[in-house]
C-alpha positions, -999 to 999 in steps of 0.1 A, spaced: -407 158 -12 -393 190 2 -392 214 -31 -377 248 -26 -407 269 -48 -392 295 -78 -396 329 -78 -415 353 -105 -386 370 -109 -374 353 -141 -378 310 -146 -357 299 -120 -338 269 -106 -358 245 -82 -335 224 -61 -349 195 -50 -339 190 -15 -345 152 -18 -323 140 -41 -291 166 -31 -264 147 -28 -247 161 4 -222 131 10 -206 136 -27 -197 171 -12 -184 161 17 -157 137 5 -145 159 -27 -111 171 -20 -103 202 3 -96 229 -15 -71 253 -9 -96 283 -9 -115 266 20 -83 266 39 -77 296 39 -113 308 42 -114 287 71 -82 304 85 -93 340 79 -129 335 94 -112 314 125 -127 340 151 -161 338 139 -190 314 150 -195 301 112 -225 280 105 -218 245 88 -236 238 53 -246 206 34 -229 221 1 -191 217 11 -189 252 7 -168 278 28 -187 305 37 -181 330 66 -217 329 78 -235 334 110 -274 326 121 -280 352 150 -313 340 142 -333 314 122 -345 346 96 -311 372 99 -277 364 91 -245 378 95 -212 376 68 -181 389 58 -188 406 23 -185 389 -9 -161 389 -35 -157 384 -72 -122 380 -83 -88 369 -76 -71 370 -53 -94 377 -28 -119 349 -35 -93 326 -24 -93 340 18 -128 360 17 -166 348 9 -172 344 -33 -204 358 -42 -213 326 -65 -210 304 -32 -233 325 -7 -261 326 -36 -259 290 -45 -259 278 -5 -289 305 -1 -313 293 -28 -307 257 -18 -310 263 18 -340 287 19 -354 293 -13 -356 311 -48 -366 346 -40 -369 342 -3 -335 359 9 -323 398 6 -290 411 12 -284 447 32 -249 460 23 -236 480 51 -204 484 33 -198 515 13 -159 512 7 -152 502 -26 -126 479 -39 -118 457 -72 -128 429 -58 -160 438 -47 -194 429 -61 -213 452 -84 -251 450 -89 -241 435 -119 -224 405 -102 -250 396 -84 -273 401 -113 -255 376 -133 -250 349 -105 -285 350 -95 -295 345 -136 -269 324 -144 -287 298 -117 -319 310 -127 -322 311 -165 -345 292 -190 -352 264 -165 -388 261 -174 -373 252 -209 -354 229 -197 -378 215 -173 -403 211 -207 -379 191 -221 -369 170 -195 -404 164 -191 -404 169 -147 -412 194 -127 -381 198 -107 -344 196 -114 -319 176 -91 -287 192 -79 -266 176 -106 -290 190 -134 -294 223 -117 -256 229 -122 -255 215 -157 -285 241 -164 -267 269 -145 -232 261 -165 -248 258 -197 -273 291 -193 -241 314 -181 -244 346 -199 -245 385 -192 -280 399 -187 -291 434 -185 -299 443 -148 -337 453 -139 -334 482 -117 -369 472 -108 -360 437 -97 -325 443 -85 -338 461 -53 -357 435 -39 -324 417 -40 -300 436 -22 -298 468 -2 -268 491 -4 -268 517 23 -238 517 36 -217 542 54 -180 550 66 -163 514 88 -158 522 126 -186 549 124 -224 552 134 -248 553 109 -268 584 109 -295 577 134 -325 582 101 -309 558 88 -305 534 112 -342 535 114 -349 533 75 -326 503 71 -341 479 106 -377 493 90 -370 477 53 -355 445 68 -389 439 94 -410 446 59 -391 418 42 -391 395 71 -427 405 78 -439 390 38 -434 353 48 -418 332 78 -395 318 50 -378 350 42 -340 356 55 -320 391 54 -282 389 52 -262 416 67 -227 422 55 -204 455 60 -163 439 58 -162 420 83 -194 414 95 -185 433 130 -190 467 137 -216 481 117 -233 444 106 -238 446 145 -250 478 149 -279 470 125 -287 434 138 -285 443 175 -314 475 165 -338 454 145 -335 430 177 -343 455 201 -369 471 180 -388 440 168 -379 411 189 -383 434 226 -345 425 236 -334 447 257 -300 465 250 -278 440 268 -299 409 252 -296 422 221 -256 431 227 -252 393 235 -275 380 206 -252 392 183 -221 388 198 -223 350 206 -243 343 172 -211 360 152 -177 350 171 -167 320 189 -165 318 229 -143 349 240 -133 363 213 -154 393 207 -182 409 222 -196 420 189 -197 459 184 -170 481 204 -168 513 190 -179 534 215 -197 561 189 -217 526 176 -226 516 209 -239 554 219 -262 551 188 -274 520 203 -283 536 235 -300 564 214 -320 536 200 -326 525 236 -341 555 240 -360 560 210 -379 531 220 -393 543 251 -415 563 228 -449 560 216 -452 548 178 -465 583 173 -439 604 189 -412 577 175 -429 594 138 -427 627 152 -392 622 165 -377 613 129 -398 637 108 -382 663 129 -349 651 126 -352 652 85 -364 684 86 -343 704 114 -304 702 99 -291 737 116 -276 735 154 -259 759 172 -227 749 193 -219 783 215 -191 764 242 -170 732 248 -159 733 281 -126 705 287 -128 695 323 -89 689 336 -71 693 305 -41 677 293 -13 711 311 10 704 279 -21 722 259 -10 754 274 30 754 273 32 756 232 46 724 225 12 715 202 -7 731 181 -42 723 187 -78 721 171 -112 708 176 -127 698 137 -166 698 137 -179 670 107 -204 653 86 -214 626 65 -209 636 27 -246 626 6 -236 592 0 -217 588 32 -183 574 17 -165 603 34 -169 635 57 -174 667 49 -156 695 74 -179 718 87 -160 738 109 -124 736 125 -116 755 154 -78 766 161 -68 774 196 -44 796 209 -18 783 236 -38 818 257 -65 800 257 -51 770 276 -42 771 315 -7 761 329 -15 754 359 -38 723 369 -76 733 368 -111 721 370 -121 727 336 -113 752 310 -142 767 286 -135 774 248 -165 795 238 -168 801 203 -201 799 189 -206 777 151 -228 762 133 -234 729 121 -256 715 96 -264 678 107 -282 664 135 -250 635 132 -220 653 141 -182 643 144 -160 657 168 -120 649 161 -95 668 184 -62 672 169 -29 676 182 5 686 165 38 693 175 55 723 171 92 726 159 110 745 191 141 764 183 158 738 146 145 708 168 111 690 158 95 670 187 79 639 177 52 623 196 45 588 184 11 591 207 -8 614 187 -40 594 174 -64 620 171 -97 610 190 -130 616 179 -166 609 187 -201 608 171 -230 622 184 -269 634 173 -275 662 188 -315 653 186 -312 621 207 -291 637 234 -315 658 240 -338 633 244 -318 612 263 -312 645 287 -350 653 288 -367 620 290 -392 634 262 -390 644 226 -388 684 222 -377 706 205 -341 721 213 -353 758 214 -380 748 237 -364 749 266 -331 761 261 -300 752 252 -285 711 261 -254 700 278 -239 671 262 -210 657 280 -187 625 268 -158 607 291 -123 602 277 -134 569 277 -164 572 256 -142 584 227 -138 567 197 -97 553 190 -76 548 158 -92 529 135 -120 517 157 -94 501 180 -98 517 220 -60 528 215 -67 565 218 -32 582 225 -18 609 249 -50 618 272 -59 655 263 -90 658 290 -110 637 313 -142 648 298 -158 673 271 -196 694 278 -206 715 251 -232 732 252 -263 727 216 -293 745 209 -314 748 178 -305 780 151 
């Protein structure tokens, strides 16, 4: 008899994997929740389950899946993944105790689960089975009597901070962004701890979709703990998530340059890896003395726009940015005649080692006529200063050491509306600025 063994977290629900009726599931009427869960997860590579439940789930491995996040009320739990059906298909599947969930997903909505949610589902299943089992005289409930125990034992219970964290992670950050490279590190390093306890144990990774930043995470434990290299780990994830040409996982070029940072990172010695991050907690005060745009857009210099360069960071609990500086620049500044590159030298300061870089372009009203430009989409880009000087060096030192870096970043390798690669009118073909330590 395969028995799926409780947890000391509270008296629990054992399923009994022998007696689970998976063919009653099968034929019960479609409901019209699967449909449309079916419909809106269409594009990714969804594992099947036993349960006749609709889940938008992906194995990218036997121990780390990937979802869509879960949901708790109407209307949403009609198109997106309800929180009662991932926990009930996860304590049959692999176990009481034996899964933790990393939320990557820091937007809030109604519809999303609380701590408390998941508190309650997981008791709800969970709750006074031992008294049950006394009185039923067997060791081990089947799937029918697991439910009646579940529906029967439904009731709110305080949460246990204590116990709560071993359930789920949250430590999430803004969609279509990088997480700040410490965290990166703290989040792969929590999930290899969990995985490490016992070949049984899974980690679920959601952020909204289960794309950009789900990815991010999954394809840096891989690379980290499993050896793949970047481009293994790139494919890992993208054929484990979405079907045959649909995706290729994680796009966003400011994800996929933290990636590369992480490809870097590696290259290091355990020691110097330590070294690396303590650094980066510590030293939070850069210097930014010139951006130099090489060929940029002529229009910047004839007064049509109005134009600045906004310098930003992640707020404490990452749900938004905080502006450090924004730089306004004078149509003088600008040439109007094709050039090389032009250099914008004003020296600021910024106080993260994770900067954003948006450049912004408005039009100006000329005469009592206001020209609109539909094509103005405001690019940005990520960067840590830290790992591009790393990735410039080959070696971990410190920015003063040897003088200041050049960091430079194509047109191409900017981020676009709403993580999309639309980024509008072409301002430059490339930025440099130039970083050292304060």
């Amino acid at each position: 008899m395969n028995t799926l063994e409780s947890s000391p977290l509270s008296p629990l629900v054992q399923f009994d994997v022998s007696s689970a009726q998976p063919r009653r599931y099968r034929r019960s009427k479609l409901k019209p929740s699967h449909i449309l869960r079916k419909l809106y997860s269409a594009a990714m590579n969804v594992t099947k389950n036993q349960l006749g439940l609709a889940i938008d789930m992906s194995y990218i491995t036997d121990n780390i899946v990937v979802s869509s996040y879960p949901v708790v009320t109407f209307p949403k739990v009609m198109y997106r993944n309800k929180l009662s059906d991932l926990i009930q298909y996860l304590d049959y599947r692999h176990g009481v105790s034996n899964w933790k969930i990393y939320n990557l997903k820091v937007e809030l909505g109604p519809a999303d689960y609380k701590d408390e949610d998941l508190w309650s589902e997981v008791n709800q299943r969970r709750a006074h089975v031992e008294e049950w089992q006394n009185k039923l005289g067997v060791g081990n409930l089947s799937m029918d009597q697991n439910e009646e125990v579940a529906s029967e034992t439904e009731r709110k219970i305080p949460v246990n901070p204590g116990i709560i964290k071993d359930i789920v992670v949250r430590t999430g950050w803004l969609d279509h962004c990088p997480p700040p490279f410490v965290v990166l590190q703290d989040i792969i390093r929590d999930m290899h701890s969990f995985l490490d306890e016992s070949p049984s144990n899974v980690v679920v990774v959601h952020c909204k979709m289960g794309k950009g930043r789900s990815g991010t995470v999954v394809s840096a434990y891989l690379m980290k703990y499993k050896l793949y290299s970047f481009e293994m780990a790139m494919e890992s994830f993208g054929t484990g998530r979405f079907k045959h040409g649909i995706s290729k996982g994680v796009t966003i070029q400011s994800q996929l340059r933290y990636l590369m940072y992480h490809e870097t990172f590696l290259t290091l010695s355990q020691e110097t890896q330590e070294r690396f991050l303590c650094s980066m907690r510590l030293q939070e005060t850069f210097r930014i003395t010139s951006i130099k745009l090489i060929k940029p857009f002529l229009l910047l210099g004839k007064g049509i726009f109005s134009y600045s360069i906004k310098f930003q960071k992640y707020n404490p609990r990452r749900t938004g940015l905080i502006d450090m500086e924004e730089i306004r620049i004078n149509r003088d500044e600008f040439p109007t005649e094709p050039v090389d590159s032009n250099i914008l030298s004003f020296p600021i300061t910024v106080t993260s080692p994770d900067i954003r870089i948006q450049f912004l372009m408005h039009p100006k009203a000329i005469g009592n006529t206001s020209i609109e430009f539909p094509n103005l989409l405001d690019p940005c880009l990520w960067l840590n200063l830290p790992c591009e000087s790393l990735k410039l060096r080959g070696e971990f030192n410190d920015l003063a050491a040897d003088g200041p870096v050049v960091i430079s970043a194509a047109w191409e390798q900017l981020d676009g509306a709403n993580g999309t690669a639309n980024k509008g009118m072409k301002l430059f073909e490339a930025i440099a600025l130039e970083v050292s330590n304060v």
